[in-house]
C-alpha positions in Angstrom: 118.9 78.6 149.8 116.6 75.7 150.3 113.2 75.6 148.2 110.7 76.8 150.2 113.4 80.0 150.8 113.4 80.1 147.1 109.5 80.1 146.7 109.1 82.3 148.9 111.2 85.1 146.9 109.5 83.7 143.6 105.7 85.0 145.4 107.8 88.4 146.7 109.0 88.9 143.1 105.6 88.7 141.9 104.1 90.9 144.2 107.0 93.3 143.7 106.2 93.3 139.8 102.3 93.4 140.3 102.9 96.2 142.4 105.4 98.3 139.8 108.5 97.7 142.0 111.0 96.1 139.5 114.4 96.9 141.5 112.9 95.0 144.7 111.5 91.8 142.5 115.4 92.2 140.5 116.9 91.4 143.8 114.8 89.1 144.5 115.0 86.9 141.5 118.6 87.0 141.5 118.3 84.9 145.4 116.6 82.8 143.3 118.4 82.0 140.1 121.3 82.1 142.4 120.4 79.4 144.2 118.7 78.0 141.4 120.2 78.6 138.0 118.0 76.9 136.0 114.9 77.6 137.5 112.7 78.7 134.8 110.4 81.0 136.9 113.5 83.0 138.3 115.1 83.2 134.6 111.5 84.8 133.6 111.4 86.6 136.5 114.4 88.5 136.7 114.2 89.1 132.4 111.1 90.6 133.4 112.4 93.0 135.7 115.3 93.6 133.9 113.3 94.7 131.1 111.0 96.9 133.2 114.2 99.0 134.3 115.3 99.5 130.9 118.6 97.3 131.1 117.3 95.8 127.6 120.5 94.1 126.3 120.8 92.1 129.8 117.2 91.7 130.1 117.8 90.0 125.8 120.8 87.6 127.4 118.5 86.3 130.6 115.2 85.7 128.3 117.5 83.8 125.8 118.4 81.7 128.5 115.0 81.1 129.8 114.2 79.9 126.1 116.8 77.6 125.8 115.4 76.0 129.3 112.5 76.0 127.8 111.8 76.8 124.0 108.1 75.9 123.6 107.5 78.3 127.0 104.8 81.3 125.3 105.5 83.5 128.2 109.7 82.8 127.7 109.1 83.8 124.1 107.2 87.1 124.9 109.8 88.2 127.4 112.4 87.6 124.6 110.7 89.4 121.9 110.6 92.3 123.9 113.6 92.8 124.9 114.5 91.7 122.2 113.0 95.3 120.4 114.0 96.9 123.5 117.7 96.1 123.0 117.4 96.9 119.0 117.7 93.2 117.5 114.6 93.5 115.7 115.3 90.0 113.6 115.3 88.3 116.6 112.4 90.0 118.1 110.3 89.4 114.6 111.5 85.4 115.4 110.1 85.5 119.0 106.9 87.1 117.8 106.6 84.7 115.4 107.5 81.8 117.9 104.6 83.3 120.4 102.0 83.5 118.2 102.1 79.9 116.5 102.9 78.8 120.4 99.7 80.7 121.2 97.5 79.5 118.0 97.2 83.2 116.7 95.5 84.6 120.2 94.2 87.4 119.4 96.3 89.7 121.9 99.3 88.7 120.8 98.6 88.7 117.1 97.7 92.1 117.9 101.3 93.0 119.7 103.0 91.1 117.1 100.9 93.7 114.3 102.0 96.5 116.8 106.1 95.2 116.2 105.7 94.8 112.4 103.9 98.3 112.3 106.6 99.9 114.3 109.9 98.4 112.8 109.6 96.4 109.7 108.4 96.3 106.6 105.2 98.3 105.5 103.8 95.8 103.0 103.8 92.5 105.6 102.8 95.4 108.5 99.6 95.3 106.6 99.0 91.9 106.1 99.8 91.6 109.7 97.6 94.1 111.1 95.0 92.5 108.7 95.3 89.8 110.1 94.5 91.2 113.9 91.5 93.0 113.0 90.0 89.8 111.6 90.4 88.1 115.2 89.7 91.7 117.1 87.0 93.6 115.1 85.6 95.1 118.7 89.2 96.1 119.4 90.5 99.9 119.1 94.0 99.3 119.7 93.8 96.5 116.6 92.2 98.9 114.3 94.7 101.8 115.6 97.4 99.4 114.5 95.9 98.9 110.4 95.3 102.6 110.5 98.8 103.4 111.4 100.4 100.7 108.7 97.9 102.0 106.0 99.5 105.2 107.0 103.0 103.9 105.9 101.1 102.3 103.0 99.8 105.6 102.0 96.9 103.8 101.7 94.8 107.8 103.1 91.6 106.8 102.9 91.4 103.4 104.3 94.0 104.7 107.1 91.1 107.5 108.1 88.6 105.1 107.9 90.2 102.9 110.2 91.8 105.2 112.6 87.7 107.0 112.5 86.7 103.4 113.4 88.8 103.1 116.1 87.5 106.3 118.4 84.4 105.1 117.0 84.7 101.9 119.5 86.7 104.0 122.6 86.7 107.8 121.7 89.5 108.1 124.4 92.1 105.8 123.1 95.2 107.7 123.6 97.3 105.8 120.2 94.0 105.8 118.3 93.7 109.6 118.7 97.7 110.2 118.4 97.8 108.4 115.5 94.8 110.4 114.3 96.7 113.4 115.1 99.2 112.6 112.2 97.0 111.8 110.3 95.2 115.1 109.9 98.8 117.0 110.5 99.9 114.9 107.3 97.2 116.1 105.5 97.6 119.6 106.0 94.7 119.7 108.7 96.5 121.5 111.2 93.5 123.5 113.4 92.2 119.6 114.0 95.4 118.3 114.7 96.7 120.7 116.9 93.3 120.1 118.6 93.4 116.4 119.4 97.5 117.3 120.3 95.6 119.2 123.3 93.6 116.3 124.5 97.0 114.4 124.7 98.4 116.9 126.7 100.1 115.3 129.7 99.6 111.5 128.1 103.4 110.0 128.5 102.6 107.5 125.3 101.4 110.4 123.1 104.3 113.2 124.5 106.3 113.0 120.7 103.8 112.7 118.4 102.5 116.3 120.4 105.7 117.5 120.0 106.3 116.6 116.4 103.2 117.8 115.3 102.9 121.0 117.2 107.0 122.4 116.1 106.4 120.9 112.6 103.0 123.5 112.8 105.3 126.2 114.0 107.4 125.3 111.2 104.5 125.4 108.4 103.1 128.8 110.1 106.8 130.6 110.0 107.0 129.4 106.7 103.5 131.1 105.6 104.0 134.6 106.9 107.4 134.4 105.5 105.7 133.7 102.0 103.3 136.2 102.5 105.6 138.8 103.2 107.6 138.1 100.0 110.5 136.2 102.4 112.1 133.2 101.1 111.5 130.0 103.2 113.4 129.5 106.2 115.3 125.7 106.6 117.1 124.3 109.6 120.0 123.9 107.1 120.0 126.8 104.9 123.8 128.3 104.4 124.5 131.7 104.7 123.8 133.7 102.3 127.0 135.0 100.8 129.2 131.9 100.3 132.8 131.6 98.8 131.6 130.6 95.6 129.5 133.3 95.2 132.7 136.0 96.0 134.9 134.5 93.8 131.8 134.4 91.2 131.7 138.5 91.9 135.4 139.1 92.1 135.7 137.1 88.6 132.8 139.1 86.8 134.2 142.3 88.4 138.0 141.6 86.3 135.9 140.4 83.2 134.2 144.0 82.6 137.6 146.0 84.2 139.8 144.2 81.5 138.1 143.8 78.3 137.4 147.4 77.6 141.0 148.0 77.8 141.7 144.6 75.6 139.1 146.0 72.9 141.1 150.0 73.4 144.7 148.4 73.2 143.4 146.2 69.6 141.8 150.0 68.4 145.0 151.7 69.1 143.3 153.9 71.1 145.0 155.9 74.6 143.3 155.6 77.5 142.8 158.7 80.1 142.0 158.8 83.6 138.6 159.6 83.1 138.0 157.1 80.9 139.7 154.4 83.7 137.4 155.5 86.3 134.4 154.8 84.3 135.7 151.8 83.1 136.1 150.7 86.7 132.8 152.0 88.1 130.5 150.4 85.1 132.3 147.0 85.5 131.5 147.7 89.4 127.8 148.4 88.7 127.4 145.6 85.8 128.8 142.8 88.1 126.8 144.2 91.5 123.6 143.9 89.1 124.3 140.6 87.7 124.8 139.3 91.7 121.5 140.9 92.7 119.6 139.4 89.4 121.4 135.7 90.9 120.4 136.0 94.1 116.5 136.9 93.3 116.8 134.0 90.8 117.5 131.6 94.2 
């Protein structure tokens, strides 16, 4: 492949990206690196579109190889921290971050995606300081406060989170993460009618489709659990064992020989003859005691 072969896939690649057609621009980027191996652009290229059709581990191996071309490149670093997150090496991805924003001088944007990583994976405590840290350079910016509202959340910090989450619809009402992440809010709180009201605005919104689901069968959840109350019905758990375990037989059968055989211990030290009569009820009150003693355990539970 000559050059102008090669630039010519490099524009097509582009286009083919720009236009939301990774598989085409992967083809085409491989011509290139082919031909070119250590051609930044196709490296960047083809980690792009590797990353874009969820291949993160090989997308991870092709942008560490465009940073060690290149490892003062901003847009290299970007690529590698995320795939980085996409393949699940979150160290490395918190070192690419990192990397891009003193590369960048703290632009904004990507102090604000670097916030969004810290939020999502790491720590809680320097989430914060992070997120923080992107509202200073953002204030105008939903998507920055969104980001301190949701690592107040982790905080616990309630009342700042609210405030900054209330902030964020304040500056774009339809922001689907500010709203999502207002969603949890309220369902955290016990707010479900308001939850499960925003959970309909999300309807159909791919970035919002768990939190929807996690709040709306966690409401189904709290409801069941309710009428269950009300009705005088224990609490129903995902987990809960049956009932009638093997502990709790042996625990009958055991009580059961404890009231058969002492009566005829206490008779045999009196001296004193047992009939059948006297058998039978000896039998049926150590029946009755021990079925009374299990129904007294099992309300106790």
């Amino acid at each position: 492949m000559d050059w102008s072969d090669a630039e010519n896939c490099i524009l097509q690649a582009i286009a083919a990206l720009d236009e939301n057609q990774p598989i085409r621009a992967l083809s085409l980027a491989e011509q290139v690196v082919t031909g070119y191996p250590d051609l930044l652009i196709g490296r960047l290229l083809r980690a792009d579109a590797l990353l874009r059709l969820d291949r993160g581990k090989e997308a991870l191996e092709e942008a560490e190889y465009a940073v060690g071309l290149a490892p003062r490149d901003l847009h290299a670093q970007i690529l590698l921290a995320q795939a980085a997150e996409a393949a699940g090496r979150l160290g490395r991805a918190q070192q690419a971050w990192e990397a891009a924003v003193h590369l960048s001088r703290e632009n904004p944007e990507i102090v604000r995606e670097y916030a969004r990583f810290m939020t999502a994976h790491r720590g809680p405590r320097p989430a914060l300081e992070v997120a923080r840290h992107a509202v200073e350079l953002l204030p105008r910016d939903a998507a920055a406060w969104t980001i301190l509202g949701q690592a107040q959340l982790r905080m616990k910090q309630w009342s700042d989170a609210e405030r900054s989450l209330q902030h964020a619809l304040q500056i774009d009402p339809n922001d689907v993460q500010a709203q999502a992440a207002m969603a949890v809010f309220l369902h955290l709180h016990g707010r479900e009618d308001s939850a499960l009201a925003l959970t309909r605005l999300l309807e159909g919104r791919k970035e919002a489709e768990q939190v929807v689901e996690h709040i709306r069968r966690d409401a189904k959840k709290r409801q069941l659990n309710r009428i269950l109350v009300e009705r005088g019905i224990d609490r129903l758990a995902p987990c809960d064992k049956s009932p009638v375990s093997r502990d709790m037989v042996i625990l009958l059968v055991l009580i059961f020989l404890t009231c058969l055989i002492v009566p005829w211990l206490l008779l045999a030290i009196w001296g004193i003859e047992p009939d059948r009569t006297l058998l039978f009820l000896t039998v049926l009150m150590a029946a009755i005691f021990a079925l009374v003693f299990c129904r007294q355990w099992f309300l106790r539970r």
